[in-house]
N, C-alpha and C positions, 0 to 999 in steps of 0.2 A: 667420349664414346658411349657410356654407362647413359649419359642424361639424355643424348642422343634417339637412342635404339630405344628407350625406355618408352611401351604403349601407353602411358603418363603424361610424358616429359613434354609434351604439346608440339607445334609443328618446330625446327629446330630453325633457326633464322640464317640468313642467305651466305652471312662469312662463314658458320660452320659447316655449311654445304660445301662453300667453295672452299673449304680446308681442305675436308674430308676429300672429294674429288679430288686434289693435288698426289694428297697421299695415298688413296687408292689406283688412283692414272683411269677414272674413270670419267667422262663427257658433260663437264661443268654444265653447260647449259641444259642437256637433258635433266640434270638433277635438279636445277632455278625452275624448269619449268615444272618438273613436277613437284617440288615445294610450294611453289604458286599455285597448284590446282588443290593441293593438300588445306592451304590458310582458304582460301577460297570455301572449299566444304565443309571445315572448320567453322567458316567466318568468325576468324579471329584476323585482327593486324598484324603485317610480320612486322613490326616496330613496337615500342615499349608500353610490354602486356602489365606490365606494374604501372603504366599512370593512374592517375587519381579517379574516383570512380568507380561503382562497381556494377553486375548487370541489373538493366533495368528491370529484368523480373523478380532482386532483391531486393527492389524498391516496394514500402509501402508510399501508397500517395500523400498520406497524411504526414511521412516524416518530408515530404518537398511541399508543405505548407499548402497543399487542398486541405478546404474546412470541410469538419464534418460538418454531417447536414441533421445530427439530431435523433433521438431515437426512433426506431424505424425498421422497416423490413425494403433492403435495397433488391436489386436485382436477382442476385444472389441467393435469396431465401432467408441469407442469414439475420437476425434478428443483433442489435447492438447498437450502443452511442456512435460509433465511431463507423456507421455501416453510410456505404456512399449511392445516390443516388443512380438511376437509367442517365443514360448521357443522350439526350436533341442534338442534333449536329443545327447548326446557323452558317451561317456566309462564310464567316473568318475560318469557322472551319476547313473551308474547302481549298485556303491560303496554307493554313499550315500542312493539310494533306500533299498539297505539290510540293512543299518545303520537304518533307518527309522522304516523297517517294525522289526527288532531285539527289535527295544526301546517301540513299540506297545504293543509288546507281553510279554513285562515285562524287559529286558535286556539294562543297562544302557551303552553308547558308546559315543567314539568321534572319529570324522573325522577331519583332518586338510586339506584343497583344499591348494595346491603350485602351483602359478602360475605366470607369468609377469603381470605387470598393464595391467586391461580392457581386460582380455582372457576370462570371464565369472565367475570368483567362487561366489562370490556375492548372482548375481542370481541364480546360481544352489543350493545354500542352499537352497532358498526362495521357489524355484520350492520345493524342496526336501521336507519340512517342509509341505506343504498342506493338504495330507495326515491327520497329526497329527492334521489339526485346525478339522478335521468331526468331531477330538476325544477328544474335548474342553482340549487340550492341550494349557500351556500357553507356552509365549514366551518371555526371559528377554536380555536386550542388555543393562550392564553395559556402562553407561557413565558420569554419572554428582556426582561429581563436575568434576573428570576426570574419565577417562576408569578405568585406575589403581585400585585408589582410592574405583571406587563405585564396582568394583569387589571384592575388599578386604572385604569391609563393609558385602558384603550383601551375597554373596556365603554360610554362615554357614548358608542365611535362606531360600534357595532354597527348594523348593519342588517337589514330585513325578509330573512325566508327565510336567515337564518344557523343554523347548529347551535354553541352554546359547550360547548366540549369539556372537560369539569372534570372529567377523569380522576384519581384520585389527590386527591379533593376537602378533604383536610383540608391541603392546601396554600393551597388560598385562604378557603376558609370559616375556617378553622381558625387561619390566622396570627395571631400574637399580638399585631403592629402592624397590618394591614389588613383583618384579617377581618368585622371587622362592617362596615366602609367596603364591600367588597365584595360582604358581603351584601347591604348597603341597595340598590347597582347591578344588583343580578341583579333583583334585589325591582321594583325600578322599572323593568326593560326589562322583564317582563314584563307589569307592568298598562302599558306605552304602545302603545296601539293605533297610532299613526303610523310604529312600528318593527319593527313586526308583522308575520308572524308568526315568533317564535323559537321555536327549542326546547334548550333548556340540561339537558346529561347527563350527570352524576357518579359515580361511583364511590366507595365508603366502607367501611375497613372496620369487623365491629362495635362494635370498642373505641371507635372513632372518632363514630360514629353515637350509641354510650351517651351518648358524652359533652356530643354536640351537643344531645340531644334529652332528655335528663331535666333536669328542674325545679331548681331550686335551693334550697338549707335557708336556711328562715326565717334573714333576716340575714347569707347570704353574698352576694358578690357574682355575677353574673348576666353571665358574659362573652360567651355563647351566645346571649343572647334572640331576636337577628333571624336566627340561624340554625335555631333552633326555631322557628321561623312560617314561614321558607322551604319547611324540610321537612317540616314537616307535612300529615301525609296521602300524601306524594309519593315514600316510599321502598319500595324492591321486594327483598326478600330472594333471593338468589340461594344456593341449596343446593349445600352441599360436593360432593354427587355426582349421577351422573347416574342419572335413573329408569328402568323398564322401557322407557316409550317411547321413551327419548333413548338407549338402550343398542340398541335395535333399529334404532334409525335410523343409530348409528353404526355398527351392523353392517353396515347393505346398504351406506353408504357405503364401506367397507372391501372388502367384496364384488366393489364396481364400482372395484376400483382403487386407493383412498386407501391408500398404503399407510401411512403417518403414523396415520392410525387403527386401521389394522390391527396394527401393533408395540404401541400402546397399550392395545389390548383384549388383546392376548395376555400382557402385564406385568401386567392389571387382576385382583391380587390383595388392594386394596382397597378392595371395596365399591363400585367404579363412579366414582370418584377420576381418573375421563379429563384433566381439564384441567388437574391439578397433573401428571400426568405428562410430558405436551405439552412443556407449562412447564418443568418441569426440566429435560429432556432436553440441550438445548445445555448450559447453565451444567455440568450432570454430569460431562457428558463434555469439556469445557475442563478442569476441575479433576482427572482422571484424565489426562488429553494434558498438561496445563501446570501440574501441582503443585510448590508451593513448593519441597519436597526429593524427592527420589527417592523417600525411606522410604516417602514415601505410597502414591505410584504402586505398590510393590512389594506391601504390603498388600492393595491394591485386587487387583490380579493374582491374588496366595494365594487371595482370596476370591472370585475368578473364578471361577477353576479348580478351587476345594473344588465350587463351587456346579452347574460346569457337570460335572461328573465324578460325581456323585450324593451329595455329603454334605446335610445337613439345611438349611433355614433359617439357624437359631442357630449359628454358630460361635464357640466358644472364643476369648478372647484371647489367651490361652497359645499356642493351636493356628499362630493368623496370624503371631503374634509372632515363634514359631522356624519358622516356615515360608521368611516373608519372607529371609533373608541373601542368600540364594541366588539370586534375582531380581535381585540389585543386581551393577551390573556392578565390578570390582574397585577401579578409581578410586572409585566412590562406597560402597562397601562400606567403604575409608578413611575416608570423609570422615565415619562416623557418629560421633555424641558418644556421649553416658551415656544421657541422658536422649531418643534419639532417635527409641522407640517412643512414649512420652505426646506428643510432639509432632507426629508422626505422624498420632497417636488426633486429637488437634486438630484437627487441620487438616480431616480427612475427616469430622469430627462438626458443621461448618462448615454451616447451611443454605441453599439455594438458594430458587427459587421453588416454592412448595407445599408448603413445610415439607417439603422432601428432605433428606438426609444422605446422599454418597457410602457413608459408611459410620457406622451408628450403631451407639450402645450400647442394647440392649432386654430386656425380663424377657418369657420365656417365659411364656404362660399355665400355669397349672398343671391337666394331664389332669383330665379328672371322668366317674369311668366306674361304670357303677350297679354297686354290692355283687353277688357272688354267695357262692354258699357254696365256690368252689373259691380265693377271694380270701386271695392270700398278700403280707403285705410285702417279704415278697423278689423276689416276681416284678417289681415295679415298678420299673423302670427310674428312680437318680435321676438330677436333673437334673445339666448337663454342671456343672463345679465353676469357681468363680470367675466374670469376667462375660464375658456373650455378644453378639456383633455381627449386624447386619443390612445384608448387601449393598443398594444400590438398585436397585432393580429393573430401570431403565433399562441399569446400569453389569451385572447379570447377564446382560442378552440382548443387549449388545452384547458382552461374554465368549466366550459363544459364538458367538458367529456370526465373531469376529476371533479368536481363539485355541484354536479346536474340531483344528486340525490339531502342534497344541504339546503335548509334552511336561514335565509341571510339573518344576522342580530335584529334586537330591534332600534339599535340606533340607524342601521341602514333604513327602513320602513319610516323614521322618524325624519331622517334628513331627505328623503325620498318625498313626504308630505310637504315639507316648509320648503325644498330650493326647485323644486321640477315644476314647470311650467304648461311643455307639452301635454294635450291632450290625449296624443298616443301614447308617449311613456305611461302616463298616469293611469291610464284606460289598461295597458300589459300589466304593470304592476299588483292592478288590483284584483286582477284575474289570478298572475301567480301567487297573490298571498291569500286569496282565498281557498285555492287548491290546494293550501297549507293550511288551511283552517284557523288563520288569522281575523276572524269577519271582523274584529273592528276596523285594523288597518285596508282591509278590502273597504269596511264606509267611508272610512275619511279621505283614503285617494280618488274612490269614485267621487266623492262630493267635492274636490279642490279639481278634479278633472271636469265636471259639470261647473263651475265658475271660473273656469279659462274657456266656457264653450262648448263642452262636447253635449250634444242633447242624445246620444247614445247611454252616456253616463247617470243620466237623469230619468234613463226609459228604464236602467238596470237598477238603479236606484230603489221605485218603487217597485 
């Protein structure tokens, strides 16, 4: 009675009603139904309030493994590492909103997002889900002791109006001792209408997905089967980049403020590739702030300052390699071995989230420019000789914006003269080191850029 009456005690569940009614002699159903209008205003489950899980507005997004996106001023005003981007709605969005508003209305569902690393799924559940915290839905993300594991445990005690959180799904679907047990449990909260309504939303990517959901050759064995019935019909591709619409909308979003969006669209020189940049962005810059050895960091720096001073893209290895000495301060200029530029390469060839590289190794496309009749072999510029690197894009525009008032070494300016070939690099070069008041190194690149051709360099010359 006490936990009953008590304006606390939550709504009190349907036997204690029909107790109480026996023992009062009052109209069993009048009381069902108005306990049913009570959980209803509530929106609480009349069934088991202790399952696993808790509301989704005590969720942060980052502890359900949305990546930050990087220092930054989000939506929010607020200023911090850990602060999250304006959210573009895309296509798949519009798959997870009917999934949403379907499980509101009483109908239990699952969506699986298939996508490469850092393309958005993530967050677009987390978007997705909002909705359901107005409607004191809870939220559960099997993980401890492991994914597997606490999925196995706890899925028989799920209850009505939960979200199961199966981010990173080839953890549990996918395990090699629990995953069809798992399945079989997703499979079964879903067809039980008395635990009703769930909604269960994964993440996959598509190696993972090929594997779950194609067939098996006459006479092998079938380790997938209940996971191919789960997903079936229910997966949503989620595309590497963003569209015209979702590039417009992260414009005005940037417009109005975001500036996290805004650094991103101004890096966005691949193809609309927003969410792998996001995503990289911290890990990037940890691994340029906190690298193994120095060498790297020095590297990184050379290739800053090539990039933000006017050289090309594509820089030479040769070029970074003897650039670097001179960046390193002279205890650690000691401490370098033999082999201390390949190790170097290593480490910054190392990827992050979105398939980044601080710094990679890449092949120049090769020019294609239609014939004419003034078309000379010589005129064609070849390419730089040996191989050539790619700064990341994040790691170029934080270069400048932190290193724009710095002067490079003079072994950069030295290795700058002996391995650049271009005309244009050598012609920017020479401009920026003489606004540094370098004039010899401003002659000698003008003069190496006047003997690969440029008759600009030859007019500044005299």
């Amino acid at each position: 009675m006490s936990k009953t009456l008590s304006p606390s005690g939550g709504v009190p569940s349907a036997d204690t009603v029909t107790a109480l009614a026996g023992v009062l002699k009052l109209p069993v159903g009048e009381l069902l139904e108005l306990r049913r209008t009570a959980a209803e205003e509530a929106d609480t489950a009349s069934a088991d309030v202790s399952g696993p899980g808790r509301p989704i507005g005590q969720w942060d997004p980052h502890e359900l493994e949305v990546h930050p996106a990087g220092p930054g001023k989000g939506p929010s005003g607020a200023d911090g590492v850990r602060a999250l981007p304006g959210y573009a709605r895309r296509e798949h969005d519009q798959v997870l909103a009917n999934a949403v508003t379907a499980a509101a209305a009483g109908r239990s569902g699952i969506v699986v997002l298939v996508g490469t690393s850092s393309t958005g799924k993530t967050p677009a559940c987390w978007e997705a889900v909002q909705p359901l915290a107005e409607k004191a839905w809870r939220l559960w993300h099997p993980f401890d002791p492991t994914r597997a594991k606490a999925a196995l445990e706890d899925l028989h005690r799920v209850g009505p109006r939960t979200v199961v959180w199966l981010n990173e799904a080839q953890h549990y679907l996918g395990d090699r001792k629990f995953g069809e047990r798992i399945t079989a449990a997703v499979r079964q909260l879903l067809l039980d209408e008395e635990r009703g309504p769930v909604l269960v939303l994964g993440t996959l990517w598509p190696e993972y997905a090929h594997d779950y959901t194609a067939p098996p050759k006459p006479g092998e064995d079938d380790p997938y089967s209940l996971v191919r019935e789960l997903m079936a019909g229910h997966t949503v591709s989620v595309p590497d980049t963003f569209d015209a619409a979702a590039l417009a909308t992260a414009t005005a979003l940037a417009e109005q403020g975001d500036t996290l969006l805004a650094n991103a669209l101004t890096r966005n020189r691949n193809g609309g590739r927003i969410t792998q940049d996001l995503a990289g962005a911290p890990e990037l810059l940890r691994r340029y702030e906190q690298p193994r050895q120095a060498a790297s960091r020095a590297l990184l720096e050379a290739a800053m300052d090539a990039r933000r001073l006017g050289t090309g893209l594509h820089l030479p290895q040769a070029f970074l390699t003897d650039a670097a000495p001179d960046y390193l301060s002279d205890h650690d200029y000691d401490q370098l071995t033999d082999d201390w530029a390949e190790q170097a390469y290593a480490e910054l060839a190392e990827q992050v989230h979105g398939k980044q590289a601080p710094l990679r190794r890449t092949t120049p496309r090769p020019s294609r420019r239609p014939p004419t009749p003034t078309t000379d072999a010589g005129t064609t510029l070849p390419p730089p000789p040996g191989p050539v690197f790619l700064l990341a894009d994040y790691l170029e525009q934080h270069g400048r914006t932190t290193r724009h008032r710095l002067c490079p070494p003079a072994s950069f300016w030295y290795a700058a003269h002996t391995h650049l070939t271009h005309p244009d690099d050598l012609n920017n070069l020479a401009k920026a080191v003489k606004d540094r008041h370098r004039l010899q190194w401003s002659h000698h690149l003008l003069q190496r850029a006047a003997d690969h051709g440029s008759t600009g360099a030859l007019a500044y010359l005299a």
